[in-house]
Each structure stands twice: as C-alpha cells, then as structure tokens.
N, C-alpha and C positions, 0 to 999 in steps of 0.2 A: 560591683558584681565580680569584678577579675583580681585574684591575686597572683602576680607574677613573681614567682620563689626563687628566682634564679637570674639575676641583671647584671650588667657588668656597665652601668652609666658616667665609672670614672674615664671609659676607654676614650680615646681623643678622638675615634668618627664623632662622639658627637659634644664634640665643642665647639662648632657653630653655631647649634640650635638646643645646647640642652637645658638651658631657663625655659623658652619658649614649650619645647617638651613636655619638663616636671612638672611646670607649672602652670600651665595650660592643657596641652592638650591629649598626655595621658587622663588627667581627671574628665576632661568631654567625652572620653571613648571609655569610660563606666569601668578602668582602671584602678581600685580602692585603697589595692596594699603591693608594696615589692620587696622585697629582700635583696640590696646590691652585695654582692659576694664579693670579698677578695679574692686575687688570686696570687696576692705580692705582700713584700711590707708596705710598698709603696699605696698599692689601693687596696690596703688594710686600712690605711691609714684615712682615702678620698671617701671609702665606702663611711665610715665614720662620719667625715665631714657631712657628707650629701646626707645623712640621714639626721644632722643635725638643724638641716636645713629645711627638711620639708616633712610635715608629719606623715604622711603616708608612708615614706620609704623607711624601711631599717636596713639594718645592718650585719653581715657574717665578715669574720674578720680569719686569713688565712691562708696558707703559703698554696700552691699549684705543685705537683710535682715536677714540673719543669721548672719549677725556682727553689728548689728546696736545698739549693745550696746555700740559699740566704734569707733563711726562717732565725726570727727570732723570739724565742719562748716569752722570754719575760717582756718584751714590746707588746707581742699579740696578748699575754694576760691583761698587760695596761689593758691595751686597746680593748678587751673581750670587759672592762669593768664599765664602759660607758651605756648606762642604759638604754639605749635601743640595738644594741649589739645582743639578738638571738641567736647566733648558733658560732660555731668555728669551720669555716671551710672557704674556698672547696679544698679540702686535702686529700690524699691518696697516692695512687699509681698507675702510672703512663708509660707505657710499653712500647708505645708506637714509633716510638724515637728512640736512638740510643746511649742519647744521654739524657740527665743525669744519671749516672750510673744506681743499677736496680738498690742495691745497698745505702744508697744516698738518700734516693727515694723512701726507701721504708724505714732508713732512720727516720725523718722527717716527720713521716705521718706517723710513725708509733709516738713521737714527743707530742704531736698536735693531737692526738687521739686522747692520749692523757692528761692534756689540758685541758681537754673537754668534759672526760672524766672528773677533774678535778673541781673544775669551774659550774660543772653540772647543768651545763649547756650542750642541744645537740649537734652533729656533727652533718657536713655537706660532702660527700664521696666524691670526687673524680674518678674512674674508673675507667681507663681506655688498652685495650688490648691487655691487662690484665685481671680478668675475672678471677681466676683462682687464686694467686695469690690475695689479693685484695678484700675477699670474702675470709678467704683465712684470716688475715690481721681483725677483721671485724668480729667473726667467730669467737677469737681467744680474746675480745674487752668486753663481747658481751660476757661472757664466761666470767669474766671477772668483776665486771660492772653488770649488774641486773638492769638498772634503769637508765642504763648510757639508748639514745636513739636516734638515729641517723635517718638519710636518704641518699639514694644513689641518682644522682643527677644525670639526664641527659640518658637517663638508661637502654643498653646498648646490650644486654646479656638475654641468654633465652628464658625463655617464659619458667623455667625450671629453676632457675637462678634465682627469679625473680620470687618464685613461691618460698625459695630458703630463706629472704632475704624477709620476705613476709611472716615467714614463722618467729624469726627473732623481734617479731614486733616493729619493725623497721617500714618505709616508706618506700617507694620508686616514682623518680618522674618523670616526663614526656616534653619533649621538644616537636619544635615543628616538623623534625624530621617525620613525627608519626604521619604528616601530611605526603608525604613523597609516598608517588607511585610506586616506588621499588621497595618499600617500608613495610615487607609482609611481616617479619621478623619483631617487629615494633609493636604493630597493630596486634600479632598473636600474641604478643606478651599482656598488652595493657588487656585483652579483652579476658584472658587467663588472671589478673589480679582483681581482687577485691575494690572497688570502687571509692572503700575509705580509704586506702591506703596509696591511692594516686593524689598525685597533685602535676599539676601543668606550670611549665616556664619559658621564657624565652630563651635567658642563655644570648641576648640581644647585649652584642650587634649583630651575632653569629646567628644560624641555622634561620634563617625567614623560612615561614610556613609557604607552600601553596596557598593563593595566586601570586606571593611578593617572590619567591625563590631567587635568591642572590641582590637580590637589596639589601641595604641597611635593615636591621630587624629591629623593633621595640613592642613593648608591650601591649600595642594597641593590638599588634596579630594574636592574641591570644584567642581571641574569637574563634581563629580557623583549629586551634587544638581543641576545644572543648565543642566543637562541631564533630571532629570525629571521635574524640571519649563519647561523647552523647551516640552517634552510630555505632559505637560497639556494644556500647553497656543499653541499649532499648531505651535511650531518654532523650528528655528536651537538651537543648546547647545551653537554654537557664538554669535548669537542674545541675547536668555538667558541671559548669561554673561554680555555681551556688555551692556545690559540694566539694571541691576539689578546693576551692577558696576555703570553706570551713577545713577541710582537710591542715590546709597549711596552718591554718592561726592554730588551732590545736597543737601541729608539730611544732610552729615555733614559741606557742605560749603568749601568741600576739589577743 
C-alpha cells in the first residue's frame, strides 16, 4: 500500500535492527516499495548495495550539497547504470549552513543535473533555504531538457513555489513534518497542489511524524502522512496512499 520515496537505510541508527526491519517488519506494516537516496559516494554506493538485496527497495544514487566537495561524475554514472538505480539525488542547495561554499554547491548540482539529463533519469532536489536560486538552476534544464523531471523533497517552499514547480511538470513531497502542529505553511502547500503530483516519504531516520516526534523514524510512520494528505484533499488514508504510491512508481518508472 505505502511507497516511501525518500529513505536513507544506509545511515548507521540503524544497524542494530536493519535485517530485522527490511525484511520483516516494513513488509508486515503494508510497506510495498522505497527509494534509499544517496546522499554521498559513500551511500551511493550502500544505497546500491541495499537494493541489491531486497526487491522492494531501489535505488537514487547522489552527492548532498553539503558533500559536493566530493562528487564523483563518472562513479555515480557507474553507480546510476545498475538497474534498480531510478533517479540521481538528492542533489541541489543548502543554504542553511555556510559551507560548502554557494559556488561549490552549484557546481555540483549543475554536473549531477546533467547527468541526469544525460542518463535520462529523474532527479531528487534538496532544497533548503535556497528556493530561488535552486528553482532557477531547474528552470534553465528544464529549458533545455523537455523531458528532464524531478521532485523537491521534504518540500519546504510556499504553495506558489510549489505551483511553478508543478507547471514544469515536476512533483513535490511531504515529510512528516506535515504532521507537526506548527506546519500550517506545509499543509497550505500540499492542500494547494494537485494530488498527482504529491507523493509522501519519510526522509527516515529524520523528521518522525506525530505521535513518534523525535524517535527514530522509518517507513512504517507513513501512515500518519497519508492521514493528513487524505484530510486535506477530502479522502480516505487508502486512497492517500494508494495514490501517492502510484504517484511515485510513475515518477520513478518503477
């Protein structure tokens, strides 16, 4: 029923329990499909691995911009040629910090951008305190690339952002943050977007929905996102799902 577009199950919380996890008891909690993102070479490299491992999980292979001092093009084309490798990311720009320096950064993602381009896979956006620039660099490939198509993960931008992002054909998706009380900003957005064009993720180990809030997160909390997609959009939590899951296998051609 749940596809969780956005995992990071190379990270080491959970290497105590993550056999027990993949292989148990995400599929008991009606878990179907996940996409483990890189965010390094290093778990460019795991994200590979884990989805050689287990058929439900795939794969996006790609540098973070707080590592985009140490991207490697023709690594990640390897890596981006193993078939269960759908998309390249997360890539982009992160502002919230001040390094790596802004220039480094968009070196970075303009190379991974156009490997994407090239490889004809789509792309996973990080976007954190740089929405304008960020949209710009996507702007000027789609311009160039017609049928380049992304998503902005963890989407964090106003509902107006999000309609530009939708007119280029593009996706946006939702963390559990949309569950947080103070999350009007979030909830205005998803409720302002077209319902094929969301899709719901964890982003686990990070953001646990309400009622887990600072726990360890994994894919079983997807429940509580697609309980409130389902209150904004006038539907069941199975519809939700049901849709936001087909949503993804679409984006990623799964």
């Amino acid at each position: 029923m749940f596809f969780d577009t956005h995992a990071h199950y190379d990270d080491m919380r959970f290497d105590s329990d993550r056999d027990e996890l993949l292989g148990r008891v995400l599929p008991e909690n009606g878990v179907d499909l996940v996409v483990n993102i890189g965010s390094s070479m290093q778990t460019s490299r795991k994200s590979v691995e884990l989805a050689s491992r287990y058929d439900y999980i795939y794969a996006a292979v790609g540098v973070h911009p707080g590592e985009s001092e140490e991207y490697d093009i023709a690594e990640l084309e390897t890596l981006a040629s193993f078939p269960k490798v759908v998309a390249i990311g997360e890539i982009g720009l992160d502002y919230h910090y001040s390094e790596p320096d802004r220039e480094i950064q968009t070196a970075a993602f303009v190379a991974q951008m156009e490997l994407a381009a090239k490889l004809k896979l789509p792309v996973v956006i990080h976007d954190r305190d740089a929405h304008e620039d960020c949209l710009r660099v996507v702007k000027d490939f789609c311009r160039r690339y017609s049928d380049l198509r992304g998503v902005f993960h963890c989407y964090s931008g106003s509902a107006e952002m999000a309609n530009e992002i939708v007119k280029l054909g593009w996706s946006v998706s939702f963390t559990g943050v949309i569950t947080f009380k103070n999350a009007r900003k979030a909830r205005e957005t998803a409720a302002a977007v077209p319902i094929d064009r969301i899709m719901i993720e964890t982003d686990c180990p990070y953001l646990s929905p309400e009622p887990n809030r600072g726990k360890r997160n994994d894919s079983s909390n997807l429940r509580y996102i697609a309980e409130v997609i389902a209150e904004l959009k006038g539907t069941s939590a199975e519809d939700a799902a049901r849709i936001t899951a087909a949503n993804g296998r679409r984006f990623f051609g799964i």
